[in-house]
C-alpha positions, 0 to 999 in steps of 0.5 A: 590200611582202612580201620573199622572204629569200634568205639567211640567216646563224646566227652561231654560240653566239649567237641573232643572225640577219642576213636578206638580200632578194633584191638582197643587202640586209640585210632584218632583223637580229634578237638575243634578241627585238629585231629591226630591219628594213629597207625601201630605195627603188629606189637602194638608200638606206635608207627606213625602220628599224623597231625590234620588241622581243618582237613589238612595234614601238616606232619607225620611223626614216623617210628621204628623199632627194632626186633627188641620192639626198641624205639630205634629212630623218630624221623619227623618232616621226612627229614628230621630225625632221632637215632637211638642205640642201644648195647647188648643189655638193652639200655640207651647206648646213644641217641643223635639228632640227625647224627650230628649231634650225639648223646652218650650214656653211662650206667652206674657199675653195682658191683659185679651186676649191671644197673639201668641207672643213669651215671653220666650224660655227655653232650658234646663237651657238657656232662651231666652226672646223677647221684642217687638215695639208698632208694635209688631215686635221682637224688642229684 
């Protein structure tokens, strides 16, 4: 898909260039022969990130969402990718690097509610346990 840059931005005494499409997104962003360029999907959500150095593409970084516009996988190099899966409230469930190596969530219980705050993370034998202040900031 061809995108017409609409605006473009010279930040002074330095050869870095940001181009915006036509719905305001950043379309490329470019500094000495090193370019990015980015392809988005009817949301808004970030699809893909091509990495060019001096004309060449060395990698396309390409996401998928899901009906929730809920980042379900990052694949990289073609082959390379992260899995992500969610529960029926929305939160992280579990992610996994080319379903080899899960990583598990546990959410903190607050009574008879749900909370988006993080108890536990399990990698393979390690769990890494969170504790938190009155404020709900990660205290540990």
């Amino acid at each position: 898909m061809k995108r017409k840059i609409v605006k473009r931005k010279q930040i002074k005494k330095t050869s870095i260039q940001i181009n915006y499409d036509s719905g305001k997104r950043l379309y490329e962003y470019a500094n000495n022969g090193f370019k990015v360029k980015y392809g988005y999907d009817s949301n808004d959500n970030i699809i893909s990130k091509k990495y060019i150095l001096n004309g060449t593409e060395y990698t396309e970084v390409v996401n998928t969402f899901n009906k929730d516009d809920a980042l379900t996988k990052v694949q990289i190099f073609g082959d390379l990718g992260v899995s992500y899966y969610y529960d029926n409230l929305g939160r992280l469930d579990y992610k996994s690097l080319n379903h080899v190596i899960p990583i598990f969530y546990e959410y903190l219980t607050n009574g008879k509610r749900t909370s988006l705050l993080i108890n536990k993370i399990k990698i393979e034998n390690d769990i890494y346990s969170y504790k938190y202040d009155k404020l709900t900031r990660c205290a540990s």
